[in-house]
VOLOFI-153097 format. One line per field, with one value per residue (C-alpha): residue in one letter; residue number from 1; z, x, y. Coordinates in Angstrom, 2 decimals. Each point is the difference from the previous one (the first is absolute). Layout:
BEGIN
resn <- (a_...);
resi <- (NUM_...);
c3 <- (Z_...);
c1 <- (X_...);
c2 <- (Y_...);
END
This chain:
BEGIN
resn <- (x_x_x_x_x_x_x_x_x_x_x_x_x_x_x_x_x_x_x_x_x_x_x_x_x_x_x_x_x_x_x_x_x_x_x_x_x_x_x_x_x_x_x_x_x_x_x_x_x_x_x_x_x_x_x_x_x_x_x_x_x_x_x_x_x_x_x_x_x_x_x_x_x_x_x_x_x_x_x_x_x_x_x_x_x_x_x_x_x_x_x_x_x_x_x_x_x_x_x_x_x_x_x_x_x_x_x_x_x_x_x_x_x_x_x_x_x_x_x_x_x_x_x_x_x_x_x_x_x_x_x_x_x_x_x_x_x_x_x_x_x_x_x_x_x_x_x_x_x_x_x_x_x_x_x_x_x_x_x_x_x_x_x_x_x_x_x_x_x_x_x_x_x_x_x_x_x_x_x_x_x_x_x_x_x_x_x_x_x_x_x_x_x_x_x_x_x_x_x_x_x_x_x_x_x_x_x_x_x_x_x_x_x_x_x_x_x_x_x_x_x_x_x_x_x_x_x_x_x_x_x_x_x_x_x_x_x_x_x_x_x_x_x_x_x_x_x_x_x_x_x_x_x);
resi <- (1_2_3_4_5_6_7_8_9_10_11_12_13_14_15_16_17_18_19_20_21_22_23_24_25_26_27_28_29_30_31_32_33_34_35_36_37_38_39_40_41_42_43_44_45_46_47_48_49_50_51_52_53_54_55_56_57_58_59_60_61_62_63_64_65_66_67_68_69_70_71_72_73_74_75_76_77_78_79_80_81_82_83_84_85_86_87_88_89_90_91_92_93_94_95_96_97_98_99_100_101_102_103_104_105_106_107_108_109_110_111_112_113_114_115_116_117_118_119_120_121_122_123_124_125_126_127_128_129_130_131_132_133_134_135_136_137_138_139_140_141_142_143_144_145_146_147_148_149_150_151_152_153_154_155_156_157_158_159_160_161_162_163_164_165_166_167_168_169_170_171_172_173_174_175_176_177_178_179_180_181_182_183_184_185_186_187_188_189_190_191_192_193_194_195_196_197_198_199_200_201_202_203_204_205_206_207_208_209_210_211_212_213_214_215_216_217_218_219_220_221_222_223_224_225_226_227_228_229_230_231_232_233_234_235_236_237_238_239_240_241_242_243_244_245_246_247_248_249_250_251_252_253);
c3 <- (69.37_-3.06_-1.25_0.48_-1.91_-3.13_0.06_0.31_-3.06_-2.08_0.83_-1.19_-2.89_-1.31_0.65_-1.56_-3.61_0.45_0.69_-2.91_-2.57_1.54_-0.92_-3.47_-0.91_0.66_-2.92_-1.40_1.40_0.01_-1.36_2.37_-0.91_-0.33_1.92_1.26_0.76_0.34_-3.61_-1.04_-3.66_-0.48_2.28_-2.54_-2.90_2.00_0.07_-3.48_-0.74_2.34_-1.21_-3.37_0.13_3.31_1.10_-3.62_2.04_3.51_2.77_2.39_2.10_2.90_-1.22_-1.78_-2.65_1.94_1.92_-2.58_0.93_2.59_-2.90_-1.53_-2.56_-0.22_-0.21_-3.68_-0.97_1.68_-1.67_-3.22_-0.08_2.67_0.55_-2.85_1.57_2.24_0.00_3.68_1.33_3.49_-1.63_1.12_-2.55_-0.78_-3.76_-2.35_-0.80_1.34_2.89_-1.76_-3.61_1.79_1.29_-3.39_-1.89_2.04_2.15_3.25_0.62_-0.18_3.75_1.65_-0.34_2.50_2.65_-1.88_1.25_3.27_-0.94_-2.28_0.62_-2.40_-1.03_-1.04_-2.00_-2.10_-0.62_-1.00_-2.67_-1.25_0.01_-2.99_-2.35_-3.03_0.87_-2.81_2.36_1.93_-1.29_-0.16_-1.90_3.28_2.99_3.29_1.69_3.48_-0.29_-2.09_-2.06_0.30_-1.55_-0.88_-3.45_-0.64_-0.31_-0.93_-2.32_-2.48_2.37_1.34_-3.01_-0.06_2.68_0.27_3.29_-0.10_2.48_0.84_2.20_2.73_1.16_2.57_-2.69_1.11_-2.54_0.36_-2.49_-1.82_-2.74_-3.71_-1.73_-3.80_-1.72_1.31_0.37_-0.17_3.33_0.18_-2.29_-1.52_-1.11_-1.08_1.94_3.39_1.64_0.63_2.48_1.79_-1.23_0.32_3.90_0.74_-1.13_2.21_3.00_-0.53_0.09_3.11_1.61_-0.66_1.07_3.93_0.02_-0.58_2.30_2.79_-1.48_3.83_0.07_-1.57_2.29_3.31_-1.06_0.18_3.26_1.40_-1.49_1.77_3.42_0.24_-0.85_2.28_2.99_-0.99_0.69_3.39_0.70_-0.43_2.32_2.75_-1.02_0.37_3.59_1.34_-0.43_1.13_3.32_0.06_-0.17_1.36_3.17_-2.28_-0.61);
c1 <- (-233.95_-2.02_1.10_3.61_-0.45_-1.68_3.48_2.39_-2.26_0.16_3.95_0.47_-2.08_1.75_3.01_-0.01_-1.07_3.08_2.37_-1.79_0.71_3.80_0.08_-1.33_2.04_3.19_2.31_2.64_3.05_2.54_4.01_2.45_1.55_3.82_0.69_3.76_-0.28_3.74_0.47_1.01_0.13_-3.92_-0.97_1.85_-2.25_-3.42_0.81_0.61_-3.28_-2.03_1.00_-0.74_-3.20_-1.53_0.78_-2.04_-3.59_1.30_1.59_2.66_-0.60_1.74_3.59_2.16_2.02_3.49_-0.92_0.98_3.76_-0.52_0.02_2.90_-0.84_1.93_-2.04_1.15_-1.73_-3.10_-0.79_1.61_-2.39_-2.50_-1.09_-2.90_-2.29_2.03_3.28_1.25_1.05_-1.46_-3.45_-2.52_-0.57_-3.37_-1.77_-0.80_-3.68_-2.60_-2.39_-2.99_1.08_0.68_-3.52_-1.45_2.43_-0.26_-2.72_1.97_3.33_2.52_1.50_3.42_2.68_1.91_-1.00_-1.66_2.44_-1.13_-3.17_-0.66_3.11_3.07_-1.81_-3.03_1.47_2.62_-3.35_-1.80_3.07_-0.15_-3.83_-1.57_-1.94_-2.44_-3.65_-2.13_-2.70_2.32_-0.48_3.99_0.18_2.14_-0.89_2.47_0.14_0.85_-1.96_-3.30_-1.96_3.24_-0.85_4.11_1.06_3.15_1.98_3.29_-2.02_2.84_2.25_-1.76_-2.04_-3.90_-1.41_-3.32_-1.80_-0.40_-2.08_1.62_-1.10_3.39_1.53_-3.22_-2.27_-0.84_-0.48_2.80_0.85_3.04_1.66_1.27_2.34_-1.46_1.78_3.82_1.21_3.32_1.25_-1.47_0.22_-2.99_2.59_-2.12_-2.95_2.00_0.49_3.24_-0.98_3.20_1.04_-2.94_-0.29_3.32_-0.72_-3.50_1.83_2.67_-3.14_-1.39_3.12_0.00_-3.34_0.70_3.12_-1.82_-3.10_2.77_3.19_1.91_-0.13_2.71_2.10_-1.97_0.97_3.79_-0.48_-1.84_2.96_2.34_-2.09_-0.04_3.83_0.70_-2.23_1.50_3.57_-1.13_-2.14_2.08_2.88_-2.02_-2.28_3.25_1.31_-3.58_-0.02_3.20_-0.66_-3.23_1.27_3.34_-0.50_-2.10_1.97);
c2 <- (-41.35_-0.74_3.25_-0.26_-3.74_1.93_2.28_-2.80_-1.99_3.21_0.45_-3.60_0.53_2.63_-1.51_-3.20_1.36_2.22_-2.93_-1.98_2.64_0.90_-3.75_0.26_2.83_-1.92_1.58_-2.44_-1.39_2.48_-0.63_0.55_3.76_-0.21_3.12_0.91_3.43_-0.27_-0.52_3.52_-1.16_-0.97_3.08_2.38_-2.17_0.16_3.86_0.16_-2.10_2.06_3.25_-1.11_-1.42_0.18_3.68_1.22_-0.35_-0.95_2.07_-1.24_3.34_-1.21_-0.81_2.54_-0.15_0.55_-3.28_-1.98_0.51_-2.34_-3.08_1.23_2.73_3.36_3.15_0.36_-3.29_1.05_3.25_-1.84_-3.05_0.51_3.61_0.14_2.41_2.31_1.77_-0.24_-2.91_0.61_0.07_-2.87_-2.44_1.32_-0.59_3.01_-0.85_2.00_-2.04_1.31_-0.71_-3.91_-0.08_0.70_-2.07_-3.28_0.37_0.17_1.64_-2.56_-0.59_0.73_-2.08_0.71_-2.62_-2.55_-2.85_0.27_0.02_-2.43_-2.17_-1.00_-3.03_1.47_2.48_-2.31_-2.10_2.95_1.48_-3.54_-0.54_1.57_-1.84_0.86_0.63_1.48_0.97_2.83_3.14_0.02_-3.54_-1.29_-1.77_-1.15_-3.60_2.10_2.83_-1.51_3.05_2.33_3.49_0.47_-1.27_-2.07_2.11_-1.97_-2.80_1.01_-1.75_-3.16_-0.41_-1.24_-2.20_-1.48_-1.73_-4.01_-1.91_-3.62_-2.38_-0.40_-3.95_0.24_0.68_3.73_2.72_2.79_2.61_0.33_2.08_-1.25_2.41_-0.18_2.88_0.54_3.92_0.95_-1.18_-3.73_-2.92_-2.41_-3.11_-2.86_0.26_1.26_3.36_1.34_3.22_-0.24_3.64_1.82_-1.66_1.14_3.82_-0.19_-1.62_3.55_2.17_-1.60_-0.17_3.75_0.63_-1.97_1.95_3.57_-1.02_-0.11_1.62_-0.57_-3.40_-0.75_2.04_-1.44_-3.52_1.06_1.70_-3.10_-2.15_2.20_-0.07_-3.89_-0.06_2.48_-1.84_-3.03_0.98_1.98_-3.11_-3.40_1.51_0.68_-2.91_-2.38_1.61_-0.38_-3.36_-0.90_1.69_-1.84_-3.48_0.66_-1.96_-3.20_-2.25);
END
């Protein structure tokens, strides 16, 4: 008995430090990601942005190129716009840089893409594309709200500008961190004191729209088919629905 105590004291023991630092490492409150994976317009744009800038160091091994007829592109605007590091458009979506060259280069080879949505979540990742701030003590000069002592740089600083991290005291006088844009980049706005990040939001909300639509490129055509299967229950269903009870409560009246 005294045995099986000592186990149960250790389990909680070990335990409860775990919960207190799960606690402690709360990250911030996360912004609500305005995904529409229906929105064939701001796919085509995340695609654009990804190929541009993401697929340079990071694979997407698991979709291929041709896939991206689904949201509306012909295969002539692919291998026009898209297709930077292959030739045929059935090709996986796979980045030229050697995994060893990576490893030296950045210290770690930079992960695949390809299902990071449904790893991470939408909301994490628009906070994260959004999150970057100056920190002189990174070897890279950056730092990320979401993702604290990131190894990536900011990449797109050109666009959102120069961000630095603020601690404020919130309306119930707890500390939080929060982000002041001081130098504006080409896509946002410093007008007398304010931020205007509207545009640079909107381009990051395309890439993670992008990015849940290529973790699960079906979805969009499972959600029609689901559509379809409740309309086509519903018209088998309220007929027989409406007889049923008529023969039910025929003789109640």
């Amino acid at each position: 008995m005294n045995k099986t105590i000592r186990q149960l004291i250790a389990a909680v023991a070990l335990i409860v430090p775990a919960a207190g630092a799960i606690a402690s490492a709360e990250g911030p409150v996360l912004e609500k990601a305005p995904i529409n994976v229906q929105d064939t317009e701001s796919l085509q744009r995340g695609a654009q942005i990804f190929v541009n800038n993401c697929l340079s160091c990071h694979s997407a091994s698991a979709m291929r190129y041709n896939r991206l007829t689904e949201i509306g592109l012909t295969e002539d605007q692919i291998k026009g716009n898209l297709m930077l590091a292959t030739d045929k458009i059935g090709e996986q979506m796979n980045v030229a840089m050697d995994k060893k060259d990576a490893k030296v280069w950045f210290g770690a080879v930079p992960p695949d893409l390809s299902v990071i949505a449904r790893s991470r979540g939408a909301d994490y990742l628009y906070g994260y594309l959004r999150g970057f701030y100056r920190d002189d003590t990174r070897p890279t000069g950056w730092n990320n709200l979401v993702f604290d002592k990131v190894g990536m740089p900011h990449i797109m600083w050109d666009w959102q500008g120069e961000q630095v991290l603020e601690t404020v005291k919130n309306a119930e006088g707890h500390e939080e961190h929060k982000l002041k844009l001081i130098k504006a980049g080409t896509l946002t706005k410093l007008e007398n004191g304010k931020a205007n990040t509207a545009e640079f939001d909107k381009r990051m909300a395309d890439l993670t729209n992008f990015m849940v639509y290529m973790a699960e490129p079906m979805q969009v055509k499972r959600q029609q088919i689901g559509y379809m299967v409740l309309l086509f229950l519903s018209l088998l269903l309220l007929p027989v629905s409406y007889f049923l009870k008529k023969e039910y409560w025929k003789d109640v009246h």
